[in-house]
C-alpha positions in Angstrom: -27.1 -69.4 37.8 -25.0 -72.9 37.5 -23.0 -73.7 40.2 -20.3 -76.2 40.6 -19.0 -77.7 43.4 -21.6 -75.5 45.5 -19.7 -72.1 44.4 -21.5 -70.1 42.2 -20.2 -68.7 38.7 -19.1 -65.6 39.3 -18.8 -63.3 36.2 -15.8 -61.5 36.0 -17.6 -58.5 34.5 -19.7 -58.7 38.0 -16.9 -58.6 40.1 -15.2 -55.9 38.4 -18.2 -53.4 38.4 -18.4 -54.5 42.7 -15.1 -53.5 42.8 -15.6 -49.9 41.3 -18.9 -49.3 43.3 -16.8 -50.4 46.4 -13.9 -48.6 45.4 -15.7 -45.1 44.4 -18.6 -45.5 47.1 -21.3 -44.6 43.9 -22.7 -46.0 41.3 -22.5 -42.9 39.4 -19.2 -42.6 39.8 -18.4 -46.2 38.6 -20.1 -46.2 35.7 -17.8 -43.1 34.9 -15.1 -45.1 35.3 -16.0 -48.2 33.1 -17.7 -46.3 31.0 -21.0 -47.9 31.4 -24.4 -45.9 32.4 -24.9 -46.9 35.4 -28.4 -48.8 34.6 -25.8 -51.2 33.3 -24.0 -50.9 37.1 -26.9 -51.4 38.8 -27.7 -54.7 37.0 -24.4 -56.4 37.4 -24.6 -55.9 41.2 -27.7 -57.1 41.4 -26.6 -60.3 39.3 -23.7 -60.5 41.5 -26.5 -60.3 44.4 -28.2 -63.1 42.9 -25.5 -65.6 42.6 -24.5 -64.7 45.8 -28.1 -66.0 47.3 -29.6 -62.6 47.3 -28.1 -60.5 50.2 -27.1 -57.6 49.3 -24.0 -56.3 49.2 -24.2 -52.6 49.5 -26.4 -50.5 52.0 -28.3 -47.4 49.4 -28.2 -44.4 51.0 -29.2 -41.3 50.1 -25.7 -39.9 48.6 -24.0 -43.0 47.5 -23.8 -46.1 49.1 -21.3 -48.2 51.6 -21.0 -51.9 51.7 -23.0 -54.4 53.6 -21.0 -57.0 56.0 -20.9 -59.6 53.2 -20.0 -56.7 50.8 -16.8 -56.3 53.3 -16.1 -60.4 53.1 -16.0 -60.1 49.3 -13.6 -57.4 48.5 -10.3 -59.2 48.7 -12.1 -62.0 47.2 -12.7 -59.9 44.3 -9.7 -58.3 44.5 -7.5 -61.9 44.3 -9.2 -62.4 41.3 -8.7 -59.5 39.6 -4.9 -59.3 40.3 -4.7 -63.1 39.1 -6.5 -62.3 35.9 -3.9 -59.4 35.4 -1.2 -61.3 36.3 -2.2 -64.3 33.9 -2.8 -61.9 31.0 1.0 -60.3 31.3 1.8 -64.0 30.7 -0.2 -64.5 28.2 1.4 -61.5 26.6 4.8 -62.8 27.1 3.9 -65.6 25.3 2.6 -63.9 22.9 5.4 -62.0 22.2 8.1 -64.7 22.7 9.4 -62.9 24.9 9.1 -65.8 27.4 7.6 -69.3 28.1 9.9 -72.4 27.1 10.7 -74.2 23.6 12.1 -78.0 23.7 13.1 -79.0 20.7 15.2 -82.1 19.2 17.7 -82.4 15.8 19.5 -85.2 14.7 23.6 -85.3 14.5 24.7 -83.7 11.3 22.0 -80.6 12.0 23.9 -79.8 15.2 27.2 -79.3 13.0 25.7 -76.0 11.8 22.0 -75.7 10.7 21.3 -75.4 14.9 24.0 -73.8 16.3 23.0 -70.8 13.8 19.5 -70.7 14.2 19.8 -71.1 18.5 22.3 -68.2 18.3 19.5 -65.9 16.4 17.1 -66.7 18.4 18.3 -66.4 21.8 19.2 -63.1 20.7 15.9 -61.9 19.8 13.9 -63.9 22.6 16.4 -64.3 25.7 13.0 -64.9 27.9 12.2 -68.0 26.6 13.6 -71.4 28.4 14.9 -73.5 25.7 15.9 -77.3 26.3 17.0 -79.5 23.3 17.7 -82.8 23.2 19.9 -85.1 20.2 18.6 -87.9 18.3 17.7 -89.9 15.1 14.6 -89.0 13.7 12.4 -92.2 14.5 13.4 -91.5 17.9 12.8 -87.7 17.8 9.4 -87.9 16.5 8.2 -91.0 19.4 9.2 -87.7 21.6 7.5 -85.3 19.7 4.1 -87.7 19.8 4.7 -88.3 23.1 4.4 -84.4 23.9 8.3 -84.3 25.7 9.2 -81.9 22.4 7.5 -79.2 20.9 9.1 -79.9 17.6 12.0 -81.7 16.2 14.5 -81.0 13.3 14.1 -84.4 11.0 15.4 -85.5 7.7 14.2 -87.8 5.2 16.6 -90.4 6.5 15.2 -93.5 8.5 12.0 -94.3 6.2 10.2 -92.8 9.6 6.3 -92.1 8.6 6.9 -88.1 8.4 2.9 -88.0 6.8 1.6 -87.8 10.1 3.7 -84.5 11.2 3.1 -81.0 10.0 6.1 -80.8 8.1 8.2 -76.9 7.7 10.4 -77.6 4.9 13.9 -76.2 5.6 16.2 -77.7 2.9 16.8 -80.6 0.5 20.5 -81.6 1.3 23.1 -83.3 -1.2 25.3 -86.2 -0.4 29.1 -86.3 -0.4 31.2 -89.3 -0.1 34.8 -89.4 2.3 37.8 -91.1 1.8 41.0 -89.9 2.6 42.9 -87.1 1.1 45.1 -89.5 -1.2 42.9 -91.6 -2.3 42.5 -92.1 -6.3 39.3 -90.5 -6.4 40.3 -87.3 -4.8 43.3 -87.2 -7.0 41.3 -87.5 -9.8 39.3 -84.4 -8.6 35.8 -85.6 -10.2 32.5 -86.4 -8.3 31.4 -89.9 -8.3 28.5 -92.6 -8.1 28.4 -94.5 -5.8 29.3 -97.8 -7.8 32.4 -96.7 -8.2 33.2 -97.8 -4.8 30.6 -100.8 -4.8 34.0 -102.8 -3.8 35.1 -100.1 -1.0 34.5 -101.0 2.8 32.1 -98.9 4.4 31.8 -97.2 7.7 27.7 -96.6 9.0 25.8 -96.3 12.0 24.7 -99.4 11.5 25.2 -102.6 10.1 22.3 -103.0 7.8 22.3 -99.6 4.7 18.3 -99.7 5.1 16.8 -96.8 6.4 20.7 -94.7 6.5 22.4 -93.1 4.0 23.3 -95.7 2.4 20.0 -96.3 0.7 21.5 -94.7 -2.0 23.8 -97.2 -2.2 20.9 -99.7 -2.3 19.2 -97.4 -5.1 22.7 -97.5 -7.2 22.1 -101.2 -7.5 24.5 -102.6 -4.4 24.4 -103.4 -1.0 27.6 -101.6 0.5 29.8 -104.1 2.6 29.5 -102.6 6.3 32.8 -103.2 7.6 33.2 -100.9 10.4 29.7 -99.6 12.8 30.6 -96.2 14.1 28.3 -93.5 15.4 29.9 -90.1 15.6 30.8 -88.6 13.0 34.7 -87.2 14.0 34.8 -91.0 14.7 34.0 -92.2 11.2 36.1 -89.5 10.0 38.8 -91.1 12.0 38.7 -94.6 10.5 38.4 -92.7 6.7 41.8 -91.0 7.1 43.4 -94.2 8.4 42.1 -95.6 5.2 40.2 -98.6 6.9 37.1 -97.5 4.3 34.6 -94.8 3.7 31.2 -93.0 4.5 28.8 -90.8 3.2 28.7 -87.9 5.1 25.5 -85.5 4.3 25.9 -81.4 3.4 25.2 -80.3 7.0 28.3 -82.0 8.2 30.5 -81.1 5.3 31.8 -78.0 6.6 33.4 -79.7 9.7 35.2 -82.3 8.5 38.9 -82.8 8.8 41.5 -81.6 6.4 43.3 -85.2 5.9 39.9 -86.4 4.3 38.3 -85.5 0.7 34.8 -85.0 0.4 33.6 -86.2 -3.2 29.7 -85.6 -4.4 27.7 -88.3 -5.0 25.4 -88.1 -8.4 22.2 -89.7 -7.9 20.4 -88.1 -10.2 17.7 -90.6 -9.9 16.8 -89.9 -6.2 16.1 -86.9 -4.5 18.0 -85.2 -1.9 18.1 -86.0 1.4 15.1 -83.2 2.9 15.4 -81.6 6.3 12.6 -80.7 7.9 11.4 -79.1 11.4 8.5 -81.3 12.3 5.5 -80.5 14.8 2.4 -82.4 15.8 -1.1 -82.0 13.5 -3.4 -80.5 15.5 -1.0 -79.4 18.6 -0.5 -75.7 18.3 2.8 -74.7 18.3 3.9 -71.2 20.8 5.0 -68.0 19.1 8.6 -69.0 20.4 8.1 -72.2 18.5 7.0 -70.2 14.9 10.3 -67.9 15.8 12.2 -70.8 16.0 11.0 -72.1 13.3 11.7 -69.0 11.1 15.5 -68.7 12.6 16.0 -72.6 11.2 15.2 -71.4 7.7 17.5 -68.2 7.7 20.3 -70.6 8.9 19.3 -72.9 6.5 19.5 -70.2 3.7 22.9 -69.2 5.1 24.5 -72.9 5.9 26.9 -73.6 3.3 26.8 -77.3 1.1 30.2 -78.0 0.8 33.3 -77.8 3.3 36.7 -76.5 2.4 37.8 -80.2 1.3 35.1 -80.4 -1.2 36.1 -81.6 -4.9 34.0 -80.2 -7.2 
């Protein structure tokens, strides 16, 4: 038998038939109970024997048998692992179940204004024993954290020209684009959706100075490269500067719903692009717990159920 570290390997099979034989005082009797004959007994004790360095570990007597002195040594041995087995297969079967274990997960901005909050809410109600941590972030960022192994998976979009090949990818929805200026503006009057060159002329409020890799690459696809006048990152701040007419933003369908009544929301047409796609990403090859594929499958219910236009919407 190979040993490591100078223990033997013990099969668990021998240990559980010791414990029966020790347990019932026969081999008869054991066998009953495992529902082995008790040739098959016999042998794994004699195994066990072996391993052990050949002493034996039961005294045969005439009706049954009683253990030996190193028969006596082994039984809470045995008996520790057994009851750590058991315990590590109720976890196992927690996890299993998703009924517990833990689930980190990360989502960019505008996912968290409705597409997460639904999904969380679903499935903390149907898995309260798993430990769920999340984190907020742009996608690049998200997914260095998902290779890195500090996320299980990550809610991405499209947006950010990140290398999304090398993720298994769980389509959740392909997202339209809407345009804010404030309430009075001449657009919104004119109640219409737009492109985008319409307000090539406007000044713009982003996340960042530069349109590539934002949503304003489909500025850059209309044919113009939108003047950045003002770099804000939240988006009640950018909604802030629209209604005090100091320019305007593109503001995806996630965050639609939430934005404030003193500022329209106009669809873009860019019918030579496709929508912005949102996906829940997950490392190839880095299996993903049942609480993961639950939370998964809560992200595309909300998703079915997350409106695409707020109540400010021209259409």
């Amino acid at each position: 038998m190979p040993e490591s570290h100078g223990f033997p390997d013990l099969s668990t099979v021998w240990l559980r038939a010791f414990l029966e034989v020790a347990r019932h005082g026969s081999f008869t009797v054991a066998a009953r109970t495992l529902g082995w004959t008790q040739s098959a007994v016999s042998r794994q004790i004699s195994s066990l024997e072996g391993a052990l360095g050949g002493g034996p570990l039961f005294d045969r007597l005439p009706r049954g048998v009683r253990l030996t002195e190193a028969g006596r040594v082994l039984v809470p041995h045995a008996e520790a692992v057994g009851a750590a087995l058991l315990g590590a297969g109720r976890e196992l079967a927690v996890l299993r179940e998703a009924a517990g274990g833990r689930l980190r997960f990360g989502a960019f901005a505008s996912a968290d204004a409705g597409l997460v909050p639904q999904a969380l809410a679903a499935f903390r109600s149907r898995h309260p024993g798993v430990h769920v941590s999340r984190e907020e972030g742009f996608t690049p960022v998200l997914l260095e954290r998902l290779t890195a192994g500090h996320l299980d998976l990550a809610v991405v979009s499209t947006t950010g020209r990140a290398p999304l090949e090398a993720y298994a990818l769980h389509h959740l929805l392909d997202e339209s684009l809407y345009v804010a200026v404030p309430a009075d503006h001449p657009l919104a009057l004119k109640g219409r959706p737009v492109r985008l060159g319409q307000l090539a002329d406007a000044d713009w409020i982003s996340g960042s100075s530069r349109p590539e890799g934002t949503l304003l690459d489909a500025a850059l696809r209309q044919g113009f490269r939108p003047r950045v006048a003002h770099v804000v990152g939240e988006w009640t701040a950018k909604q802030g500067y629209v209604a005090a007419d100091l320019g305007v933003t593109l503001v995806p369908a996630l965050a639609a719903a939430s934005v404030r009544p003193d500022v329209a929301l106009l669809p873009v047409l860019d019918e030579g692009a496709p929508a912005r796609a949102v996906y829940a990403a997950t490392m190839r090859g880095r299996s993903l717990t049942p609480g993961g594929e639950a939370f998964v499958g809560a992200l595309r219910e909300a998703a079915g159920r997350v409106g695409t236009a707020g109540p400010n919407t021209v259409l």
